[in-house]
N, C-alpha and C positions, 0 to 999 in steps of 0.2 A: 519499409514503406510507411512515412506517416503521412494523418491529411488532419489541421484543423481548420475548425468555422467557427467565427461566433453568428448566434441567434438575436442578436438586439437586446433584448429583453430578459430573456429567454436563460443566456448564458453562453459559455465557453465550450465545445466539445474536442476532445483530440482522441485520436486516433489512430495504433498504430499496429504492425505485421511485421514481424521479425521469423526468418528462417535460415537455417544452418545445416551442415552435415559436410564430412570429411565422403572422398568416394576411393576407396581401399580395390585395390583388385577389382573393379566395377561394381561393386556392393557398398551402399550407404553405410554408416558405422559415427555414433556421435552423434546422430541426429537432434535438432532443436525446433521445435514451433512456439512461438510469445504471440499472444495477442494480448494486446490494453486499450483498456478507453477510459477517459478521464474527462469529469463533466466540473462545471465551477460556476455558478450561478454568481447572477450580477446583485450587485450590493444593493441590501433591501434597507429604507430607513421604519423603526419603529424609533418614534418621537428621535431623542435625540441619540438616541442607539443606530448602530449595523447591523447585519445578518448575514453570514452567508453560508452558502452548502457547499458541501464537494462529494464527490463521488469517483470512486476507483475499481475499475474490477480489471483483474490480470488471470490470463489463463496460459499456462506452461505444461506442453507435452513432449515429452522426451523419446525418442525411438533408436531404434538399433545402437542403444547404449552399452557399455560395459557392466558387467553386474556391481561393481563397488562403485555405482551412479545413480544415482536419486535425487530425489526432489524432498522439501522437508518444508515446514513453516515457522520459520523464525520472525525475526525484527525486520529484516531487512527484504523480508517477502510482505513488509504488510500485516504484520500479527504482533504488537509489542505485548511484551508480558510474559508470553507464552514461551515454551520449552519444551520440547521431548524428541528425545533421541532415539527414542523404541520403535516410531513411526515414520516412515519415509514409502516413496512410492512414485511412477513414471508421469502422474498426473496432477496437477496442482491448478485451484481455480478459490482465488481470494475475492474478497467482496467488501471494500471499506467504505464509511457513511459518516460524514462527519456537518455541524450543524455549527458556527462561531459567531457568537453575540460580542460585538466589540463595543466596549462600553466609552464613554465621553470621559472620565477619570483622567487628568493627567496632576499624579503626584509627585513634586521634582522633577520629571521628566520619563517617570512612569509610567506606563500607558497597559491596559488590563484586556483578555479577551478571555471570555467563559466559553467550554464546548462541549459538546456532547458527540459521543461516539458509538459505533456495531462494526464490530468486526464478524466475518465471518469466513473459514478458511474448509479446504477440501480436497484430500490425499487421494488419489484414487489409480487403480492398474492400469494397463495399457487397454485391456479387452472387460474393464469393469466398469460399471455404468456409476454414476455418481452418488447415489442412495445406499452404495455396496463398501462404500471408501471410510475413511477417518474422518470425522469433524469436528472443527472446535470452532466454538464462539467466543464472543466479548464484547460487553455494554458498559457505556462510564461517562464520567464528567472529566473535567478538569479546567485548569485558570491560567493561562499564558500572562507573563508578564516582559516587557520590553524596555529598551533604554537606550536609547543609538547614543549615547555616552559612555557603557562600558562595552570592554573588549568582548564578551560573550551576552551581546546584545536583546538576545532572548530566553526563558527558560519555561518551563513547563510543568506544573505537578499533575499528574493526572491519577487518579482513581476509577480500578477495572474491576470490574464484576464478569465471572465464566461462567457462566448456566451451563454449559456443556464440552464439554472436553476429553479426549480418550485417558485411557485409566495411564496411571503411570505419568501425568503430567505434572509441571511444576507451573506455577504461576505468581506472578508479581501483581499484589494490591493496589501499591503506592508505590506509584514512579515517579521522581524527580528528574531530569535532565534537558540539555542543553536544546534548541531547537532552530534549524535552518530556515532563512527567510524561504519562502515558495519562490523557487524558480522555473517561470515557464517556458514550455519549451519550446525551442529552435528547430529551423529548419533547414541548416545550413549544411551543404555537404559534407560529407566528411568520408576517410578512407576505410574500406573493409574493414571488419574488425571481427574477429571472436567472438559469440553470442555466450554469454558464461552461463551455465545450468547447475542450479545448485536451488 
C-alpha cells in the first residue's frame, strides 16, 4: 500500500505499508512488516544557489522467522560506511537526513552539489523496546559532481564521521563512488511479489 501528496510549498511526502507471511499448516512462518516514509522538500533559491532536504525513515519488523534470519544494517538499508556482522536482530528502524546546496558552477559541463548528512540506525528484539537494541550513527559532508556526457554520469566523495557505533564495527571515512539519478516513485500496479528481509 503506498499513498503520495505533495504540499505546494511545503514539499513531497510518500508513504508506504508493505506486509508478508507464508501460512504453513495455519500457522504464520516468514513473516514481514516495512513501513517508509520519505519527505523531499521543494527547491529553495539562496541568491543563485539551490537547496534541498530529503528525509527517510524505514522501519522493518520481522516475525515467526527462522533462526538463521535477521535483520542487519548495511548500505543498502540506509547506513553507507558502516559494517558489522556481530550484530543483527528481528527489529530495524533507520533515520536518514540529508541537506544539498547545488551550486551555479558549470565547468565543461560539470555541474557540483555539496551535502550534508545523519544517519542514524537501530537493531532491536522482537519483545525489546528501542533504547535496549544496537545503535550506530553518522554525520558528514560531501561534493556530487555530474556530466550527462560520460557514461557514469554522477559520482560522489563523501566524508563520515561515527560518534557512536557498537564495539566491533568497521567504518569507512572516505567514500568515493558512483551515484543513481533519484527516482521517484510510481504507482503503477504491479504483480505480488516477495517482500525480501534482510
Amino acid at each position: 500500500l503506498s499513498l503520495g501528496e505533495s504540499f505546494g510549498k511545503i514539499g513531497y511526502l510518500y508513504s508506504s505499508v508493505s506486509f508478508g507471511t507464508f501460512i504453513n499448516q495455519k500457522r504464520t512462518e516468514q513473516g514481514i512488516l516495512s513501513l517508509r516514509t520519505s519527505y523531499i522538500s521543494t527547491l529553495a533559491h539562496i541568491g543563485r544557489y539551490r537547496s534541498r532536504n530529503f528525509v527517510n525513515v524505514e522501519y522493518t519488523r520481522g516475525f515467526d522467522r527462522y533462526r538463521d534470519e535477521f535483520l542487519t544494517l548495511i548500505r543498502n538499508d540506509g547506513f553507507s560506511g558502516f559494517s558489522n556482522d556481530s550484530i543483527s536482530n528481528a527489529q530495524r528502524l533507520t533515520i536518514n537526513l540529508e541537506t544539498v546546496l547545488f551550486s551555479p558552477v558549470d565547468f565543461y559541463g560539470f555541474k557540483f552539489a555539496v551535502f550534508g548528512f545523519a544517519d542514524a540506525g537501530f537493531l532491536f528484539g522482537t519483545n525489546q523496546i528501542l533504547s535496549k537494541g544496537d545503535f550506530a550513527s553518522a554525520v558528514g559532508l560531501g561534493i556530487r559532481v555530474r556530466n550527462d556526457n560520460l557514461i557514469l554520469n554522477t559520482f560522489q566523495v563523501r566524508l563520515g564521521f561515527y560518534p557512536k557505533v557498537p564495539d566491533y564495527s568497521k567504518t569507512t571515512t572516505l567514500m568515493v563512488s558512483g551515484e543513481q539519478m533519484l527516482k521517484p516513485y510510481n504507482f503503477e500496479p504491479s504483480q505480488p511479489s516477495i517482500i525480501r528481509f534482510r
